[in-house]
C-alpha positions in Angstrom: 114.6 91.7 111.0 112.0 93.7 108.9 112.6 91.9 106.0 109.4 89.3 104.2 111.2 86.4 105.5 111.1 87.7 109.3 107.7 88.5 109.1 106.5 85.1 107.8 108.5 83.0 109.9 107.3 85.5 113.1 103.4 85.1 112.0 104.0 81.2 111.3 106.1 80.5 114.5 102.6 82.7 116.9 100.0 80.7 115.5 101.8 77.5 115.9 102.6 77.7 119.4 99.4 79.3 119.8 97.9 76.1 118.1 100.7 73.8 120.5 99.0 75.4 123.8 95.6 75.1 123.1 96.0 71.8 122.0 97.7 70.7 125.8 94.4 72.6 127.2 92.1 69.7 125.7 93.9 66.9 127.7 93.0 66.8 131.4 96.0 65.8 133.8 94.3 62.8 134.4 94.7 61.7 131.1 98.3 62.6 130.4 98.8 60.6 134.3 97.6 57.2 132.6 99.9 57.7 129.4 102.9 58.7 131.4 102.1 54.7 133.3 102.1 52.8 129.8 104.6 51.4 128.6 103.3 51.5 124.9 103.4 55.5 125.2 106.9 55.8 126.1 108.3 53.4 122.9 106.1 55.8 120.6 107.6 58.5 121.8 110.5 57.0 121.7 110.4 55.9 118.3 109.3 59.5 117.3 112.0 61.2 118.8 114.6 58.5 117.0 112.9 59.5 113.8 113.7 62.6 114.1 117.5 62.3 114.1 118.0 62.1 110.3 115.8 62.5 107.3 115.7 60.5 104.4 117.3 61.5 101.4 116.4 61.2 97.7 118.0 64.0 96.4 121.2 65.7 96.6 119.7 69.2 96.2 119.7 70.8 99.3 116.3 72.5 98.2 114.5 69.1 98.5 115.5 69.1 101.8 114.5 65.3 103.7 111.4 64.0 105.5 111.4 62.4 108.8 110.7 58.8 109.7 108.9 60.2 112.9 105.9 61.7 111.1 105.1 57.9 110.6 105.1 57.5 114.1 103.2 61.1 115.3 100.6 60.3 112.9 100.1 56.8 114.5 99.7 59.3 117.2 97.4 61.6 116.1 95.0 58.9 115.3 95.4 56.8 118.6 96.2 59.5 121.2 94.8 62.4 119.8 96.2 65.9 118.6 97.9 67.0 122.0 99.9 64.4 122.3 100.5 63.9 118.8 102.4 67.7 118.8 103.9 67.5 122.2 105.6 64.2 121.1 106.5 65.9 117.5 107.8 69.1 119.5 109.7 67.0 121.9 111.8 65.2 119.2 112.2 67.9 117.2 114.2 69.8 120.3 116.3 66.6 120.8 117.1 66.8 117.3 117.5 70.3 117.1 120.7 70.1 120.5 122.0 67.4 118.4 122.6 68.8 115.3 122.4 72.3 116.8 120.0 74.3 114.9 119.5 77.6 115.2 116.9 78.7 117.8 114.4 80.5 115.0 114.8 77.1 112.8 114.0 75.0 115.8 110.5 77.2 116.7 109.6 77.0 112.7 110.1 73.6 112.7 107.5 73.1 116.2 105.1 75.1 114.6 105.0 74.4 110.8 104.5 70.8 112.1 101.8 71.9 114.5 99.7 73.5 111.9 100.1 70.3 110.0 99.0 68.1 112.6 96.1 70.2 113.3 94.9 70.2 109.8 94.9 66.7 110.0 92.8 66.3 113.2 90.5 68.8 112.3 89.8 66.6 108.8 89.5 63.4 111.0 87.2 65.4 113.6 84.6 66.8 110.6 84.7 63.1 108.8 84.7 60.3 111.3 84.2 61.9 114.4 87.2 61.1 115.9 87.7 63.7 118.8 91.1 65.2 118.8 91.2 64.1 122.8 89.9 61.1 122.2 92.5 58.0 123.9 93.2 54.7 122.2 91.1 55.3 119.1 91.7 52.5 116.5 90.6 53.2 113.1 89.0 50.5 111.0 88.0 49.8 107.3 85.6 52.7 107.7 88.0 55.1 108.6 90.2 54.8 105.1 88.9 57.8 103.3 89.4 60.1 107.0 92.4 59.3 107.4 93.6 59.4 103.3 92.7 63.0 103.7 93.5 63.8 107.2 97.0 63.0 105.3 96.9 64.7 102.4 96.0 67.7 104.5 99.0 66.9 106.6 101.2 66.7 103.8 99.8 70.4 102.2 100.0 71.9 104.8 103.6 71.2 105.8 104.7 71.6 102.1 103.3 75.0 101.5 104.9 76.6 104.9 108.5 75.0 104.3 107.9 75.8 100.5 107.2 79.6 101.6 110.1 80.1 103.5 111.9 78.7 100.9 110.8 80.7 98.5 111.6 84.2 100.7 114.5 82.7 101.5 116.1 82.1 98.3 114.0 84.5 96.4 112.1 82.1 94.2 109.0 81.3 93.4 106.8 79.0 95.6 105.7 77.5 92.8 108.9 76.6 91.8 110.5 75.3 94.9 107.1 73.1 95.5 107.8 71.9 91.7 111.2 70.9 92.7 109.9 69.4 96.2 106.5 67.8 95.4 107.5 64.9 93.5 110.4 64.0 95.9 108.5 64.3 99.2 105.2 63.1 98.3 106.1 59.2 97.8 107.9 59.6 101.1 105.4 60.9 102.8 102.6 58.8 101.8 104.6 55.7 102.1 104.8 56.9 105.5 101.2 58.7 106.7 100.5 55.2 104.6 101.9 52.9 107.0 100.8 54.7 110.3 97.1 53.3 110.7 99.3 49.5 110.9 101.8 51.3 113.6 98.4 52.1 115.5 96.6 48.1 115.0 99.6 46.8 115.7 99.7 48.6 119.1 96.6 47.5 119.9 96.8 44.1 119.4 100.7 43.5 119.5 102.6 46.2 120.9 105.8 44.4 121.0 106.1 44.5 117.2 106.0 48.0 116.6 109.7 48.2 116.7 109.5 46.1 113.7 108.6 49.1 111.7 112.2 49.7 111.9 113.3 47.4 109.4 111.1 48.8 106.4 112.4 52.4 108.0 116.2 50.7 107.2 115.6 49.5 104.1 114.2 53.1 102.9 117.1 54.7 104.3 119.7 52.3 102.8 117.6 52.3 99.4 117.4 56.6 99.7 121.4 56.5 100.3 122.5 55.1 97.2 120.0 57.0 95.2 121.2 60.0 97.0 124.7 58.8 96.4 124.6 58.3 92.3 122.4 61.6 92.1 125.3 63.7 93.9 128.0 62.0 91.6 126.0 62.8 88.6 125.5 66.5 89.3 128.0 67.7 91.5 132.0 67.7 91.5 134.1 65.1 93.2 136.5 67.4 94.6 134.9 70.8 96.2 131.3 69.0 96.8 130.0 72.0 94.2 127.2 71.5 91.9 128.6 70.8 88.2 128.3 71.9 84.9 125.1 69.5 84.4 123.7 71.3 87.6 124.6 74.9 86.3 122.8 74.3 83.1 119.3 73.0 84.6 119.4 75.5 87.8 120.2 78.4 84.5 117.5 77.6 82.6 114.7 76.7 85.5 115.9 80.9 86.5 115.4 82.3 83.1 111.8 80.4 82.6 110.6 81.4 85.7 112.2 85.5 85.6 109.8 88.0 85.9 109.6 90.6 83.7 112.2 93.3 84.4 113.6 90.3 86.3 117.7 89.7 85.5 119.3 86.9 85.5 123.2 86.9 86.0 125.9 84.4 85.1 129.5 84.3 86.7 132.6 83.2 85.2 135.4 82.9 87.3 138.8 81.7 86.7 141.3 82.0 89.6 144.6 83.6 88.6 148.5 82.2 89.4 146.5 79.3 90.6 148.9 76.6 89.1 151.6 78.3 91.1 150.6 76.3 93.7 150.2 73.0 91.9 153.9 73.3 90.7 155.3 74.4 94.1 153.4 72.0 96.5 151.5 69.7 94.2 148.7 68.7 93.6 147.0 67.9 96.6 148.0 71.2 98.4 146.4 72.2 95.3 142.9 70.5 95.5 142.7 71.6 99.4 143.4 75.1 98.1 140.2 74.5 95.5 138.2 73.6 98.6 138.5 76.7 100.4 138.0 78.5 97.4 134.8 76.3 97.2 134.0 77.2 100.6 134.7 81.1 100.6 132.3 81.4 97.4 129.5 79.7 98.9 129.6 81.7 101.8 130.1 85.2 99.8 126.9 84.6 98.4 123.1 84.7 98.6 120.8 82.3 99.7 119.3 81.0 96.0 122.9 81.8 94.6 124.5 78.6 92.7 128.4 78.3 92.8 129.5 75.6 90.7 132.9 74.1 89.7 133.3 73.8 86.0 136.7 72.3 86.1 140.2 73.1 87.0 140.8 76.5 88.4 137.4 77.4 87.1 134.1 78.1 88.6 130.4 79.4 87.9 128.3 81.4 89.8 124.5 82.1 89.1 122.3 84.7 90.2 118.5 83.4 89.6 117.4 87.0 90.4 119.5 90.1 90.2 118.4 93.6 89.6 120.8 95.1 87.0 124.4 95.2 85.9 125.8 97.3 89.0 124.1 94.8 91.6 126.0 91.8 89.9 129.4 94.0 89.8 128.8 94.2 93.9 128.2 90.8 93.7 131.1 89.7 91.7 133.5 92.3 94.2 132.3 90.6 96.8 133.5 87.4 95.7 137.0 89.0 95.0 137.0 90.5 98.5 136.6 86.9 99.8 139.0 85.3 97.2 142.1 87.7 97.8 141.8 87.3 101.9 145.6 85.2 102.2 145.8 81.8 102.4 148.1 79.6 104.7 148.8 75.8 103.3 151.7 73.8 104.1 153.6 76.4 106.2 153.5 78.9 103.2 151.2 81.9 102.4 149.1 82.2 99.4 147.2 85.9 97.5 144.6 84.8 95.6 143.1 86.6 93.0 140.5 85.6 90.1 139.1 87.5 86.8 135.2 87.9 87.1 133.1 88.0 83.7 129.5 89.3 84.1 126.1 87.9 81.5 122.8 89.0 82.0 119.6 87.4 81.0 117.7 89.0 78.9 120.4 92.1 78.7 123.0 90.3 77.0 121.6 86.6 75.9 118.6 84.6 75.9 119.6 80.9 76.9 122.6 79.3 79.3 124.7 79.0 76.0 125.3 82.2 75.2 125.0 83.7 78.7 128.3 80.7 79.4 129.7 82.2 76.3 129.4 86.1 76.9 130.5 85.8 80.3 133.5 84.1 79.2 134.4 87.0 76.6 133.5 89.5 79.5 136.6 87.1 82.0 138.6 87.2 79.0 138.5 91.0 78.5 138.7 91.5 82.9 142.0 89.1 82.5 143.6 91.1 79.1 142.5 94.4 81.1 143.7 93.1 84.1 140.4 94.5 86.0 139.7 92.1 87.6 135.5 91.7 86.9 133.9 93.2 83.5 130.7 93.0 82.3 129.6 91.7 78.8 130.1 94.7 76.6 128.7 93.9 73.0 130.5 97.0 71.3 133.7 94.4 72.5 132.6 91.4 71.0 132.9 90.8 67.4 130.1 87.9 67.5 127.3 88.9 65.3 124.1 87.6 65.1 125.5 85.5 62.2 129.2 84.5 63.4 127.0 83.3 66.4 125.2 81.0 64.4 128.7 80.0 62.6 130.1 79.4 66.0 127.4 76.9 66.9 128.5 75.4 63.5 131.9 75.0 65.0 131.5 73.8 68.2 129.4 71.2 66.6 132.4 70.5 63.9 134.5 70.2 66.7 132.2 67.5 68.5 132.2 65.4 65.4 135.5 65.8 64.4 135.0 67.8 60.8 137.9 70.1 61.0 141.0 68.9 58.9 144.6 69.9 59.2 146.8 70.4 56.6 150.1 70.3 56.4 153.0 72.8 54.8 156.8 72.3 54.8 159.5 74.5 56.1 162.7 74.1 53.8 166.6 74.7 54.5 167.3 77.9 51.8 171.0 77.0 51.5 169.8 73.5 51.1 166.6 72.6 50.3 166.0 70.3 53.0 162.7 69.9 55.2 163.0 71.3 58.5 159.7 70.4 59.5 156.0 71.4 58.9 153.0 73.7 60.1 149.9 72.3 60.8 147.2 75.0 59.4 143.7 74.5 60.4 141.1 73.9 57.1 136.8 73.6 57.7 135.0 72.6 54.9 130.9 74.1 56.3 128.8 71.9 54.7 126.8 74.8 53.1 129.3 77.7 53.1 132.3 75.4 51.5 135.7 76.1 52.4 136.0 78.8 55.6 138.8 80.7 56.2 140.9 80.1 60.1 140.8 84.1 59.6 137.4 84.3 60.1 136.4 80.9 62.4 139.7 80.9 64.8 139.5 85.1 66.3 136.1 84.2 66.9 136.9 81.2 68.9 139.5 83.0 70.8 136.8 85.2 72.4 134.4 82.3 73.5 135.1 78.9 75.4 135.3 76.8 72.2 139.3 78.1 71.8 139.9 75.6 74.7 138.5 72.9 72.4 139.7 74.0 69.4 143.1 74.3 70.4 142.8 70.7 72.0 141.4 69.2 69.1 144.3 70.5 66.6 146.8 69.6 69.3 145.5 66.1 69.5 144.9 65.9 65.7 149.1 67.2 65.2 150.1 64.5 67.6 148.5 61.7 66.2 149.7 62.5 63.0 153.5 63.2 63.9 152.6 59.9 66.0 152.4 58.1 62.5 155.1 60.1 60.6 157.8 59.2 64.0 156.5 55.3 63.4 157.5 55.2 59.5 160.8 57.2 60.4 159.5 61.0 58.7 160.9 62.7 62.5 159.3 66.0 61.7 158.8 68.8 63.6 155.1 69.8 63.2 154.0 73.5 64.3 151.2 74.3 65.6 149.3 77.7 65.8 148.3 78.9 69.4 146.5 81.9 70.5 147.7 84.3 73.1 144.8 83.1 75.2 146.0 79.5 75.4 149.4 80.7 76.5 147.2 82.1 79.7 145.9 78.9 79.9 147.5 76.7 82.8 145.9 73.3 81.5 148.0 73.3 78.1 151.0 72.3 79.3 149.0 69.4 81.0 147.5 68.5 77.3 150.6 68.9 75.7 151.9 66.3 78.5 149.4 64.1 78.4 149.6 63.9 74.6 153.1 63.4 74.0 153.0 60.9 76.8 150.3 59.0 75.1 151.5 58.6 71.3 155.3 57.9 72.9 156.4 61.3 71.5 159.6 63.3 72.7 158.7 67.0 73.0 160.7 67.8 70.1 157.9 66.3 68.1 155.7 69.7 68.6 156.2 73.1 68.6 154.0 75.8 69.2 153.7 79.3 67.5 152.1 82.6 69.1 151.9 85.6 67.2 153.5 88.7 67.8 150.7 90.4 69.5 152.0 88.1 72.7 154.4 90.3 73.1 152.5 93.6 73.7 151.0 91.1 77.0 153.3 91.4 80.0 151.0 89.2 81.2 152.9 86.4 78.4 156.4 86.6 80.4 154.9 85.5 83.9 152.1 82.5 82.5 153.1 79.3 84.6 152.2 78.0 80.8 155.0 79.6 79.5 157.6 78.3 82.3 155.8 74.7 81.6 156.2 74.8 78.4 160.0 75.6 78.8 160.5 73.3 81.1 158.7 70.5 79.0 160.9 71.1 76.5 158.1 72.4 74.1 159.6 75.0 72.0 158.1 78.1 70.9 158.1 80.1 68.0 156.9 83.9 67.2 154.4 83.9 64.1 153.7 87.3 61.8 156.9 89.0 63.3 157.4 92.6 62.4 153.6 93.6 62.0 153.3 94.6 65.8 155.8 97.4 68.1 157.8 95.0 69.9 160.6 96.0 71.8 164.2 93.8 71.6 163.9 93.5 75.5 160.3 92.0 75.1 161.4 89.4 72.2 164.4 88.5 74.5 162.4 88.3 77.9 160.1 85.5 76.2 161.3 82.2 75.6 161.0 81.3 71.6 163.5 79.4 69.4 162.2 80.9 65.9 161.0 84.1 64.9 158.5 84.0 61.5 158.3 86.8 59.1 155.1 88.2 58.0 154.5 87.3 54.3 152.9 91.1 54.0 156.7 91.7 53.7 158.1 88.4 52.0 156.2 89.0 49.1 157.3 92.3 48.7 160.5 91.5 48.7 162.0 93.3 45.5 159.4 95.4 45.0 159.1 97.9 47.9 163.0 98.9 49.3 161.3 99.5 52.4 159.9 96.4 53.0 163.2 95.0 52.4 165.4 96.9 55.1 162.1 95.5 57.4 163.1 92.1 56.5 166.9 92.0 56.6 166.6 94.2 59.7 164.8 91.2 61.4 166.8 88.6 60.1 169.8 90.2 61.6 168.0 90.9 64.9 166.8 87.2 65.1 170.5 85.7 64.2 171.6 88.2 66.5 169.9 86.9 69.3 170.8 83.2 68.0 166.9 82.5 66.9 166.0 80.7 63.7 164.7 83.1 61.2 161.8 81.7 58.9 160.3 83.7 56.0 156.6 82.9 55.3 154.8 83.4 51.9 157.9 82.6 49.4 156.4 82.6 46.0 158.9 82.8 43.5 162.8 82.2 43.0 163.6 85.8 43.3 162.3 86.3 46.7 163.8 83.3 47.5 167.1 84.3 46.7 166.9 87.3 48.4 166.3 86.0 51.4 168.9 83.8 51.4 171.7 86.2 50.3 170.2 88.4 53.6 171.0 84.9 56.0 167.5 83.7 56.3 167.4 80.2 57.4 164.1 78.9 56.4 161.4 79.4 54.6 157.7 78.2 53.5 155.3 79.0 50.8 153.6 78.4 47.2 157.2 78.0 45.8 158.1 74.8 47.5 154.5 73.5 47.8 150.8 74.1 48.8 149.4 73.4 52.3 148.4 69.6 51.5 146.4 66.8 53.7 147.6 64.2 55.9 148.1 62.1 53.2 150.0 63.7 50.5 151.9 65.5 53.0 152.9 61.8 53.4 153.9 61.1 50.2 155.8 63.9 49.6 157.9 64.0 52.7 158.8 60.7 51.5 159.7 61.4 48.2 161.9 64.5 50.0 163.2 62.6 53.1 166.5 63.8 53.9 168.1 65.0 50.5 167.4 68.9 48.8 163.9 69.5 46.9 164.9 69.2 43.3 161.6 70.8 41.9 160.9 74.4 43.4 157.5 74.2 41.9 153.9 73.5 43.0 153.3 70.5 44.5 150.9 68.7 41.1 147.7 67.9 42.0 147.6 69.7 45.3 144.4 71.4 46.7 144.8 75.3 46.3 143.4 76.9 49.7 143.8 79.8 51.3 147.8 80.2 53.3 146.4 82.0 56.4 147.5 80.0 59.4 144.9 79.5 61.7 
């Protein structure tokens, strides 16, 4: 009470029912006696009260709203029986519609009254320009009468849309203009298919009132036609599962806020991303799963405003945005208040469940200027609220390494991603004692078509704090599986490695890829292995990601790249799950040259046999380091010595050539493409 919207629905709802009363005062009792005795009276109002029950659809956006069949059949009312009757019969069926569906009482007197402006509107156009008096009884419009009634209509169909568009507008704070945007172009064929066809309702009851219940049929047809538009509409924009509005949704309703935000107006994205969420999935299943989605759905649409969007994005994640939000410290209450509602315990299957989800925070025009960056920021502000385990953050640019022009190079990437530009290459892991391939790493290589060759060390961190390291680590997955696909078929059954980040191992949808994958190219798991770098281990987060225990349990190994440039402890390297442990070239290389860097390495080597891990040495460049390492027990190594990182297809050829027997030739690899070693 107090508020705009109170007011506005308190001045609409007195001068409607003021309107609704004097209107009954211009019909004498003797009139409302002799339509009470026909028959033809009774099935209009009849047929207006039915309209009322349901609305017909064209959209799925519950701003849109419907429109009632009955206004055909009060307007036919209007122009036979006059105004009074006209709003007593529209008032009559909106109450019956109201106990049915059981509206709320200050909806139900809105409803009587916006529709009783509307209908006087309309009688006082067809008063000032035919004549016809609003008490007038059995009036029957002719050829004359086209233009009266075409604006007695249009005046009907204003006024209606501008109250319901008002209260909309408080509502949901938005701007009339753009709810009646959204509305106008939806409603008006409706309605003036409708106020159209209501002059016929009243000739036909005039000359054939048993056929007016043939307006039915045209009234079925619209309804049937409205459903299936409806239908495809909802599919296209909102998510199968939870009923929310999707991504496609999420991106229109974002950039409609930030065209229409006022100045000194914010507008605020949500990312939310539900933690120990596949818990649940792996104890119950899946469908205990997707009910447990649904009444996540449910407890963010009712944590927040009217206007707010909450959409699903997929999986375990969802969207919220806020068309209109003061500043930073109004969309952290926001944001608590949707972890408030997440965290209350839920009950599924006999079992008890603690939610929780990381919140990340974008403001337009604080922190970015269209939906793709705002989806991009608030994703680095999740990701920092997960690694600081605070549960919401907001952007922070002093956090994220994304300059104005790694912003443009990451649009280059996402779009090198979509069309398939990145390459991987491929370097071998060799037997010391032997010589013999123990399988490759897959290194990541982009050629920019105006920068030339990129380094991983500059493209990949950069992904990592953005949503493209989902489809980036996808796309080299998929790429390394197809390719060990082919090597499996012409009987090459390498190992190939490929680089992860520590985000991905927080991800619960890579053991699903990884799945999905090996299942489709007929791989065994032993086909892949995955390598994290050290800086895993300073997550505890790491030992208790259901991606870790899936992986495990997959039979994916694991392996821990750049090992001895961090502070891990032996519990920590023993508490997570890894087969091989890599050395940091920083020290290979130095091998010989610096006595410190050579306790480093043999120190690891003994710690990683001691623990009964394979031991791999990375950046061997010359026979000396090489022999080194193997006099200190290392078991395998890569680098320049044995060959270069090389593409799919030479990597081909010379597995072939070395297929099962020792590498004769410790030399380069002729003809091979010198690029940068970092892994990506």
């Amino acid at each position: 009470m107090g508020s705009p919207l109170w007011a506005y629905l308190t001045a609409v709802i007195t001068i409607g029912f003021a309107a609704l009363v004097l209107a009954q005062f211009l019909t004498s009792p003797a009139q409302l006696t002799g339509l009470a005795r026909s028959p033809m009276f009774w099935m209009l109002a009849v047929l207006v009260v039915l309209g009322e029950l349901r609305p017909v659809m064209l959209s799925s956006s519950m701003t849109v709203g419907g429109t009632y069949p009955s206004t055909m059949f009060t307007f036919a009312a209007l122009l036979h029986y006059g105004l009074p009757v006209a709003v007593l019969m529209q008032a009559i069926g909106i109450v019956v519609n109201s106990a049915v569906t059981r509206k709320a009482w200050h909806r139900v007197m809105f409803n009587v009254s916006q529709t009783t402006l509307a209908l006087t509107a309309a009688g006082v156009v067809l008063a000032v320009f035919c004549g016809h008096s609003s008490s007038a009884m059995s009036w029957v419009p002719d050829g004359r009468d086209l233009l009266a009634i075409g604006l007695a209509g249009l005046a009907y169909f204003a006024v209606r849309a501008l109250l319901v568009s008002c209260a909309v507008a408080l509502h949901e704070r938005r701007s009339v203009y753009r709810v009646i945007r959204t509305t106008i172009g939806h409603q008006s064929l409706v309605y003036a298919g409708l106020l159209g066809l209501a002059p016929l309702v009243v000739v036909v009851m005039n000359d054939s009132p048993a056929l007016v219940p043939l307006f039915l049929a045209p009234m079925a047809a619209v309804y049937f036609t409205a459903t299936l538009s409806v239908r495809r509409d909802h599919q296209a924009t909102h998510d199968g599962l939870t009923g929310l509005p999707n991504r496609k949704m999420l991106v229109v309703s974002t950039e409609e806020a930030i065209a229409e935000a006022r100045t000194g107006e914010k507008v605020g994205l949500f990312l939310l991303d539900l933690d120990r969420f596949k818990e649940v999935n792996d104890t119950l299943g899946h469908p205990v799963g997707d009910r447990l989605l649904q009444i996540v759905a449910h407890r963010l649409t009712h944590s927040v405003r009217p206007g707010d969007v909450v959409t699903r994005l997929g999986g375990d994640e969802f969207a919220v945005l806020l068309p209109s939000v003061r500043n930073a410290t109004a969309a952290r209450e926001v944001a608590a208040r949707l972890r408030v509602a997440l965290t209350e315990p839920v009950r599924l299957e006999g079992m008890t469940f603690d939610l929780d989800a990381s919140v990340g925070i974008a403001l337009y025009p604080d922190h970015a200027p269209d939906f793709e960056m705002l989806m991009q920021r608030s994703d680095v502000a999740m990701y920092l609220a997960k690694e600081a385990r605070t549960g919401v953050e907001v952007y922070v640019a002093e956090k994220d390494r994304n300059s104005p022009e790694r912003l443009n190079l990451m649009g280059d990437l996402r779009r090198a991603i979509d069309r398939r530009e990145l390459r991987l290459y491929y370097q071998p892991k060799l037997e010391l004692t032997t010589g013999r391939v123990r399988g490759v790493e897959a290194l990541l290589r982009w050629r920019h078509p105006e920068r030339g060759m990129i380094s991983p060390g500059e493209f990949v961190p950069m992904a990592e704090q953005s949503y493209l390291i989902r489809h980036l680590t996808q796309y080299v997955i998929d790429e390394a599986l197809e390719q060990a696909a082919h090597w499996w078929r012409i009987g090459l059954n390498e190992r190939i490695s490929v680089n992860v980040s520590a985000r991905d191992l927080l991800d619960s949808t890579l053991p699903e890829l990884l799945e999905i994958g090996l299942a489709q190219y007929h791989l065994p798991p032993e086909a892949i292995q995955l390598e994290v770098t050290e800086r895993v281990l300073m997550t505890d987060q790491a030992y208790t990601a259901d991606a870790v225990r899936a992986l495990n349990a997959l039979g994916v190994e694991l392996a821990l790249d750049d090992f001895g440039t961090g502070y891990s402890s032996l519990v920590r390297l023993q508490r997570l799950p890894v087969s091989e442990v890599k050395i940091d070239a920083s020290f290979v290389r130095r091998l010989g040259e610096s006595v410190d860097d050579e306790r480093i390495v043999r120190s690891i080597v003994d710690l990683v046999r001691s623990l009964g891990l394979r031991s791999v040495a990375e950046g061997v460049e010359s026979d000396e380091v090489a022999a080194r390492l193997t006099d200190m027990g290392c078991e395998l190594a890569q680098g320049r010595l044995f060959t270069e990182p090389m593409p799919a297809a030479d990597a081909t050829v010379w597995l072939s050539e070395h297929r099962g027997r020792a590498v004769p030739d410790l030399g380069f690899l002729p003809g091979s493409e010198v690029l940068d070693p970092q892994t990506a």
